[in-house]
Each structure stands twice: as structure tokens, then as C-alpha cells.
C-alpha positions in Angstrom: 96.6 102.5 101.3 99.6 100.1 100.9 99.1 96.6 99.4 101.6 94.2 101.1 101.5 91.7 98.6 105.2 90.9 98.0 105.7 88.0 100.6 103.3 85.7 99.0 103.6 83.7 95.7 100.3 83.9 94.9 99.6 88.0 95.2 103.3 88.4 94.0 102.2 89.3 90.8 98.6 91.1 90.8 97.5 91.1 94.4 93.8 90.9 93.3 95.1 86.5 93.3 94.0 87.0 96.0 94.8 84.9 98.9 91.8 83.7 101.7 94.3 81.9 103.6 96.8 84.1 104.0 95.3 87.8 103.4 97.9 91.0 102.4 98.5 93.5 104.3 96.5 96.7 103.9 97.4 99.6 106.0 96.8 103.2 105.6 100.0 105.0 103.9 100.5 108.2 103.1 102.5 109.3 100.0 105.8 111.9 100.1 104.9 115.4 99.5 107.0 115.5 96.7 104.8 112.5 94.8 101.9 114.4 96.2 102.9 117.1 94.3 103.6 115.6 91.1 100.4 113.4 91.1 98.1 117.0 91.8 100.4 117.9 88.5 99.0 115.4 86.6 95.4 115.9 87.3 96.0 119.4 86.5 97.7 118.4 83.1 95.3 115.7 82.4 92.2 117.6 83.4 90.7 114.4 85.6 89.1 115.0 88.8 89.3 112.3 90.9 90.7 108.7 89.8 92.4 106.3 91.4 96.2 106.0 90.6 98.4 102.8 91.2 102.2 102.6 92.4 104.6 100.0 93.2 107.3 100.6 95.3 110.5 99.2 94.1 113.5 97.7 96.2 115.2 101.0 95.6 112.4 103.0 97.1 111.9 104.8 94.1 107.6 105.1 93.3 106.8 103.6 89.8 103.6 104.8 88.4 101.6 101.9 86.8 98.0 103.2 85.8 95.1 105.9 86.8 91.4 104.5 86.7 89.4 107.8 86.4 86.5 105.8 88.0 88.2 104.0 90.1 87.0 101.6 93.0 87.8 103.2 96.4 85.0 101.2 98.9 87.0 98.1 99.5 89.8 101.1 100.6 87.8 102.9 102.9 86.1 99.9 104.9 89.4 98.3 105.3 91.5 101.2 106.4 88.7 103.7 107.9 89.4 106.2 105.3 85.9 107.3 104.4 87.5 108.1 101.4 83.8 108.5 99.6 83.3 111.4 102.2 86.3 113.4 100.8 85.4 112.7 97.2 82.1 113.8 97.7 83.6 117.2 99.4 86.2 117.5 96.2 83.4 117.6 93.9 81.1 119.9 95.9 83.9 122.5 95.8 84.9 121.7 92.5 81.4 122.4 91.1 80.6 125.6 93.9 83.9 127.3 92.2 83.1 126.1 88.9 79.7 125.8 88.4 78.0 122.7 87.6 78.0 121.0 84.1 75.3 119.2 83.5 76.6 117.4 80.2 79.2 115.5 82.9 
């Protein structure tokens, strides 16, 4: 999902200022392949197996990676842009375990 938070002073910053008056932006985005294929990389590297990982997009269009939250918060996400996003984690980790197996000290 993409944050349009740039065009006001108050979410300029760290969107979560949030604004009730004037409300960002959020629109379903979907990432380059070649970002796509250097963030499944890193989970690989890093071992996570689901997180949620924050960009900004500069002026040059160039991604900058800011931060991963291994248990990140992905409701507000799927309510606002009908990604059902808890639907496909779900999935992830059912095929992740069925190939596997299941580790009960998780």
C-alpha cells in the first residue's frame, strides 16, 4: 500500500500524525519486480517469515528501505485497500509449515 503523506505538514514527517481533517492517501501499490526480488532475498538471508517492511520513495524514484517489523500490523492495510492481506499470510504459513513441518517451539 502507498502512504501519500508528503502534501501535508503535519504527516510530512511520520504519517502516523495523523491528520482527521485532511486524511492521506492510501492506495494499493505494487512494488517493481526487481525490489520484489531483493526483499524475498532478504527474508531468505534473514530467515524471517513474514514482517512488514517500510519504504519511502524519494524524489529520484529510487526505494529507500527504512525498517522490517517481523510482527508487523497489516489490518489497518487490508480494510483500507481490500487486500485481505491476513488471508495470504495465513496461506504463507500453511505452506511454509506443510513443506516444513511444524515447530512447535515457534
Amino acid at each position: 500500500m502507498a502512504i501519500f503523506s508528503q502534501k501535508d505538514e503535519k504527516t510530512k514527517i511520520d504519517y502516523r500524525n495523523y491528520n482527521k481533517e485532511r486524511p492521506n492517501r492510501n492506495v494499493p501499490f505494487t512494488l517493481p519486480n526487481d525490489l520484489k526480488k531483493k526483499i524475498a532475498l532478504f527474508f531468505e538471508k534473514t530467515g524471517l517469515q513474514s514482517g512488514s517492511l517500510d519504504f519511502i520513495l524519494n524524489k529520484e524514484g529510487k526505494y529507500i528501505f527504512l525498517e522490517v517489523n517481523p510482527s508487523g500490523q497489516f489490518g489497518w492495510v487490508s480494510s483500507n485497500c481490500n487486500f485481505y492481506i491476513e488471508k495470504n499470510i495465513a496461506l504463507a504459513l500453511e505452506n511454509y509449515h506443510s513443506k516444513h513441518g511444524f515447530n512447535k517451539n515457534l
